[in-house]
N, C-alpha and C positions, 0 to 999 in steps of 0.2 A: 504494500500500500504506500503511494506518495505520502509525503512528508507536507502538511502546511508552514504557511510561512511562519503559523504562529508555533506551530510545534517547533521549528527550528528555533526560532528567536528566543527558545527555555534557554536552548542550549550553547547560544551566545553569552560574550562577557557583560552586554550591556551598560559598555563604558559611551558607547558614542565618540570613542577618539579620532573615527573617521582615518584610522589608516589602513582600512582596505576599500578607502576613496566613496565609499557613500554618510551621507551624510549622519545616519543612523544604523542601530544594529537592525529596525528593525528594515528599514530598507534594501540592508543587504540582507536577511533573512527569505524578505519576499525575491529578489533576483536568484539567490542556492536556492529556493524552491522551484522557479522557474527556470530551473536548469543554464541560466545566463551566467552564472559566474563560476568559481571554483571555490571550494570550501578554504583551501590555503591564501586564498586573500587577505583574509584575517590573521594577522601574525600571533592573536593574542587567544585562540583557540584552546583547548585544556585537550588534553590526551582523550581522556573520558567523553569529550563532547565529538570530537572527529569520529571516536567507534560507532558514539550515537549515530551520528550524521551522515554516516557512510553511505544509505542511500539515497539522501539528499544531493549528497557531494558528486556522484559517481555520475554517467555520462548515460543517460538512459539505454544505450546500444552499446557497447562494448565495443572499440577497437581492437583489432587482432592486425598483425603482421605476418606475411610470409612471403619466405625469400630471404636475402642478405643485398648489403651492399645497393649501387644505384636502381636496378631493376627491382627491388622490392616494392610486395604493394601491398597498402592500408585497406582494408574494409571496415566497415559500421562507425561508429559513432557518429550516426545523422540526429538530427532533433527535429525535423518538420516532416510533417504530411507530404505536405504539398513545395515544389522550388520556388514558386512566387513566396511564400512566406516570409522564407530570409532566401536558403540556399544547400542543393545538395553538395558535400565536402568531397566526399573520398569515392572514388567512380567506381561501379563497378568491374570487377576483376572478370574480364573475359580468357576461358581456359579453354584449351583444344585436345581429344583425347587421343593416344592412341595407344593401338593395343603390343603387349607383350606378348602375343601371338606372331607377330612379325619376326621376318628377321632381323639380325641384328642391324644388317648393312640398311634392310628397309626403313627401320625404327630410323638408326639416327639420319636416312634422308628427311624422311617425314619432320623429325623435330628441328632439320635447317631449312624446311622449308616454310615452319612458322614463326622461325627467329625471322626471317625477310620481312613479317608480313607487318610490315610497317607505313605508312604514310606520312605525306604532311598536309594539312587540313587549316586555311586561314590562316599560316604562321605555324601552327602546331603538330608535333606530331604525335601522330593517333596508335597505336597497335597493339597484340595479344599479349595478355600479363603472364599466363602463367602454361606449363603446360603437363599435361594429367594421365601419368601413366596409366592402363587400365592391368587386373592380374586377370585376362582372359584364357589364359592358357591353365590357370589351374595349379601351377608349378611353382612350388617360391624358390628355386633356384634362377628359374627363367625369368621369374617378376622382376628379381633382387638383380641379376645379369639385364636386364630393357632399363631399368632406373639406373643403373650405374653407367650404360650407355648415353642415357636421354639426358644424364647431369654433365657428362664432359663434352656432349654434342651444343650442347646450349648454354646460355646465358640468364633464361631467362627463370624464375622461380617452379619447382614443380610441385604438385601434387599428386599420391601415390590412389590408386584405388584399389581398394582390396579385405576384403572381408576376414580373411583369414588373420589372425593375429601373429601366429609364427611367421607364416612368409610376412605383414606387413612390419613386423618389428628387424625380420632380415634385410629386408630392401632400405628399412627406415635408418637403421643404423649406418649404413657405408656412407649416408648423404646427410645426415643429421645439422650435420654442420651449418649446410644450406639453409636450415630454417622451411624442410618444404613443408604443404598441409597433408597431413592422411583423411582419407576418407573410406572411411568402414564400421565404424560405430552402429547397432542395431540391437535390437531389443533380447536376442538371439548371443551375444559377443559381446553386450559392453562392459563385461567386469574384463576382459583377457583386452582389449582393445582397448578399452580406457585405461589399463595398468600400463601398455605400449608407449601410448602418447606422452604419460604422467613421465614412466622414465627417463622417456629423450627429451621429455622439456618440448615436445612439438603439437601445436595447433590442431584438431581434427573436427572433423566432418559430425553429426550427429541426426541420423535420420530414424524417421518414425511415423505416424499420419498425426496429423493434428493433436488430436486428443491426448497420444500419451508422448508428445514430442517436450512439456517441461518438464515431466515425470524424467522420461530420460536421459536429458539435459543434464538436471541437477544431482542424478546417480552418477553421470560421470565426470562433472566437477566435482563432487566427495574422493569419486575416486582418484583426485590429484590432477586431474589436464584440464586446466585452468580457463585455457583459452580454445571456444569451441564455437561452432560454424554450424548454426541448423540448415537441416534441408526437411520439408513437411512432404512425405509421399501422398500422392493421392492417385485417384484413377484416370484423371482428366487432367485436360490444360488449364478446362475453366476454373476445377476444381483447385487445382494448383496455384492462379492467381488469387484465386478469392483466399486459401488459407496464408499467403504473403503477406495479401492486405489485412488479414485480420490481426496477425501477427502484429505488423507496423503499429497497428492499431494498442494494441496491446501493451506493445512498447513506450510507445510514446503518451499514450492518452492515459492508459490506467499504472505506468510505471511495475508493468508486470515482470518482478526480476529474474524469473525463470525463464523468462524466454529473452532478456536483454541481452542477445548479441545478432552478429550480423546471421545473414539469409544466403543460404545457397538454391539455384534453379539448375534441374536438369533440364538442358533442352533438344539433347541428344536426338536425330532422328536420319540416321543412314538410308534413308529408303526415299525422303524428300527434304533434299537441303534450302529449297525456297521457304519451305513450311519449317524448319528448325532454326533458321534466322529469322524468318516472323515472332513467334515464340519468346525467341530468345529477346529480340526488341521490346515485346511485352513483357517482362522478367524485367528487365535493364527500367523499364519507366515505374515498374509498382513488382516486387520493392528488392530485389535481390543486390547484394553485394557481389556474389561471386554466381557467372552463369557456365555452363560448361556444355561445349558443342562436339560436332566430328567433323563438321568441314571448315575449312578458311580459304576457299576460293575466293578471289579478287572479289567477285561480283554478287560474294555474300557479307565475306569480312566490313567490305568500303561502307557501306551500306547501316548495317549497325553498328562500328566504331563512330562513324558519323551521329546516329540516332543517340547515343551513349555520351559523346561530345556535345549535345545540343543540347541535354537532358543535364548534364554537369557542369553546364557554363551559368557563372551569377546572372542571372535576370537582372540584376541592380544595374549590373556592371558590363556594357557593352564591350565587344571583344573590339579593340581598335588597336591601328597599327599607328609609329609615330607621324606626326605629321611633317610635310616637307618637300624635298624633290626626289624622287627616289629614280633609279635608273635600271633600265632592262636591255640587256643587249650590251654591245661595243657601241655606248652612244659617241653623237659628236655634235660641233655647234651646228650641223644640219638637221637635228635629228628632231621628230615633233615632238609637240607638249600637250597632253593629256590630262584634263584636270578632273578629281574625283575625289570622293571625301574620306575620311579615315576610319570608316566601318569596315573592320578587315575582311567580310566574306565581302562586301564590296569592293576593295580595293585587291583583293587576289582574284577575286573570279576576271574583274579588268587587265589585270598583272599577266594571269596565266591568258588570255587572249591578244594581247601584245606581242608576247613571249611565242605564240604561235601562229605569228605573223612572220617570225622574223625577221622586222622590222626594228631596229634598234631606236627607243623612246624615253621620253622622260616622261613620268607620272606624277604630275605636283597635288599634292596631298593638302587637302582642307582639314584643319580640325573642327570638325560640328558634334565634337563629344561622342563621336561613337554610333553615328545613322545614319543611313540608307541617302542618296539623292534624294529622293522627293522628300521621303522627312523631315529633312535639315532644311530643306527649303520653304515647305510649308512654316516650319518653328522659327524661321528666319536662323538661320545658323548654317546657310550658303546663301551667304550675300555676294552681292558684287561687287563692296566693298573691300570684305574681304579676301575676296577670291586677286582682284586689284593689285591688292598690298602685296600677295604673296609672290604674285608676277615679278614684281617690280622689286621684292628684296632683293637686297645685296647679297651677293654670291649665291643666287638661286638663278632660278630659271632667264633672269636677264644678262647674266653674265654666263651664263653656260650655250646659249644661242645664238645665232649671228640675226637670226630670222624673230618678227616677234608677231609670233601667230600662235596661236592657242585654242583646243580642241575642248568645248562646251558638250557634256553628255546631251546626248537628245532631248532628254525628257525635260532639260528644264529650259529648251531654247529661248523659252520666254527673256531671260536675263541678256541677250546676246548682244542687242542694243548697246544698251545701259552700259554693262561690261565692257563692249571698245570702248564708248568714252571716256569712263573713266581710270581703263588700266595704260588707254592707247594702242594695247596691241591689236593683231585683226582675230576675230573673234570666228570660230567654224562650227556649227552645230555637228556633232556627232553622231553614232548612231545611238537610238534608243535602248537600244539591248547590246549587250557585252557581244556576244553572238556576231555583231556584225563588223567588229572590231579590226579582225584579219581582212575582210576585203576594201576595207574602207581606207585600211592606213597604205595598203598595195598599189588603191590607184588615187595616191595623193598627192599632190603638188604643190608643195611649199614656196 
């Protein structure tokens, strides 16, 4: 059961000295209720009161780690419903499986072939976190030989699957080090599988259906593995989102600490990879931390790292690049100028149609905080004022050109006027859509 702010404020000093920056204790009582601050704010805390307050204190979803080093990745500790609220943190952990049934030589293609599977996305780059051995074979010699392959083949974190507790504590130990997650915990294994994890100090998996998934949660943090990973089996997809969300729900609304840690989704389906990334995009929006599939073809992977990236970027906080002149290609002082604002999927999807012009240009960058053409123009925040002055800086676009002509996106030709007047230079309505970028700069004459 959640802590009231008033239950907390017993167990404050109730000096008011105001050095963990709110004005009173009971102020800061009501924010550690509301999960907005940290209990060690308060320097002046009694031993006695932190045991008290530990569930107040504590982060409603538990983060977990797994992996080492730069490629390691975070799941849970979110606090909202919903990303308009504030903002989801820690993204979910996309894993790709493959089986110990393979050969060796095949395994570790396969795991170079999802180390590649990388992009770059507005500036960023996008790709798979972690990758999941399966013990399909049956064999923990064979498991223990594909994980010890699939860990010098890659870089990137793994996760073991495998039910079996001998073979999983075989395979777990030659890689321990790594930090990977196990997954095998079941209603059937969790005393021999939770004593696995507890020894090597590693992360695992905890699956069950809904109903007796905090039941057996909490049996196998007693039995020592501290940090664990539900996954809620059910018989359906629908079925499976809807226990996600109730979960979230749980977590967050009712402060349910049997169930406060992160969410694992299968979305596993080798028979139709279109239907296994759909799925999976569903998981990734409500509410899964870690989603685990079979395929990472281009043309499924792009598609949900993207949905995943949309889903984890601040709504506050517009993704924008800086503002300025930026350059593509071998420019030169013939080269034209392109003007566009500093909303970065606006300014790379422009970027990358330049760029496949082969057309060497300059792209002078508006900063309108982070929106779209029309937007910034509607809110006034692509003026022609603006747009003027940046022409006309010193060591920008007027001293990098011989020529002073500059390329107005279509859509807001409306300014084109205005704009020669007051920057001086000649002013060329562009096209509408990025789309038309390549032919337009081809047959251009400066």
């Amino acid at each position: 059961m959640a802590l009231t702010a008033l239950d907390v404020f017993k167990h404050l000093p109730k000096t008011n000295c105001k050095d963990c920056g709110f004005p009173t204790c009971l102020a800061f009582a009501m924010q550690l209720a509301g999960k907005k601050v940290e209990l060690d704010k308060c320097p002046h805390v009694s031993a006695e009161a932190k045991a008290a307050l530990d569930s107040a204190s504590a982060p409603p979803v538990k983060l977990i780690t797994v992996g080492t080093g730069e490629k390691k990745i975070e799941i849970g500790n979110e606090t909202v419903l919903f990303r308009h609220e504030e903002s989801f943190y820690h993204e979910t952990g996309i894993a790709i499986q493959v089986s110990d049934s393979l050969s060796v030589e095949e395994l570790v293609e396969n795991v170079r072939i999802i180390n590649k599977k990388s992009y770059e996305r507005v500036g960023f780059e996008i790709a798979i976190n972690i990758v999941a051995v399966k013990n399909d074979s049956g064999d923990a010699a064979t498991f223990t030989a594909a994980v010890s392959a699939a860990e010098n083949a890659s870089d990137l974190p793994l996760m073991l699957i495998c039910d079996d507790a001998q073979a999983m504590s075989s395979a777990a130990e030659k890689i321990k080090a790594s930090n990977p997650l196990l997954y095998g915990v079941n209603a059937a294994n969790v005393d021999a599988m939770a004593k696995v994890a507890a020894d090597l100090g590693l992360p695992v998996v905890v699956s069950a259906d809904l109903d007796s998934l905090p039941e057996l949660a909490q049996k196998t943090v007693q039995a020592g593995a501290a940090d664990i990973v539900l996954e809620t089996v059910a018989d359906s997809f629908s079925k499976t989102l809807s226990n996600l969300t109730q979960l979230r729900r749980a977590q967050l609304k009712k402060n349910f600490r049997a169930v406060g840690y992160p969410m694992l989704a299968n979305a596993v389906d080798t028979e139709n990879a279109q239907m296994e990334t759909n799925r999976a995009a569903c998981f990734v929006a409500k509410y899964a931390s870690l989603v685990v599939l079979s395929s990472c073809d281009d043309a499924h992977m792009l598609p949900l790292l993207t949905v995943r990236q949309n889903i984890y970027t601040d709504p506050r906080k517009p993704v924008q690049v800086e503002p300025g002149l930026w350059e593509v290609g071998d420019v030169g002082p013939d080269s034209p100028v392109l003007i566009t604002t500093n909303f970065s999927l606006t300014y790379y999807t422009v970027e990358g149609e330049v760029s496949a012009s082969r057309v060497p240009a300059y792209i002078l960058v508006i900063d309108t905080e982070g929106t779209s053409v029309l937007t910034a123009w509607a809110a006034e925040k692509f003026t022609t004022d603006m747009i003027a002055a940046k022409l006309n800086e010193d060591g920008g676009a007027k001293d990098k050109v011989k020529h002073r002509t500059a390329i107005l996106p279509g859509q807001v030709a409306v300014m084109t006027a205005k704009l020669k007047d007051e920057s001086g230079w000649d002013i060329l309505v562009g096209p509408r859509e990025a789309m038309g970028i390549p032919r337009y700069l081809k047959s251009l004459s400066i």
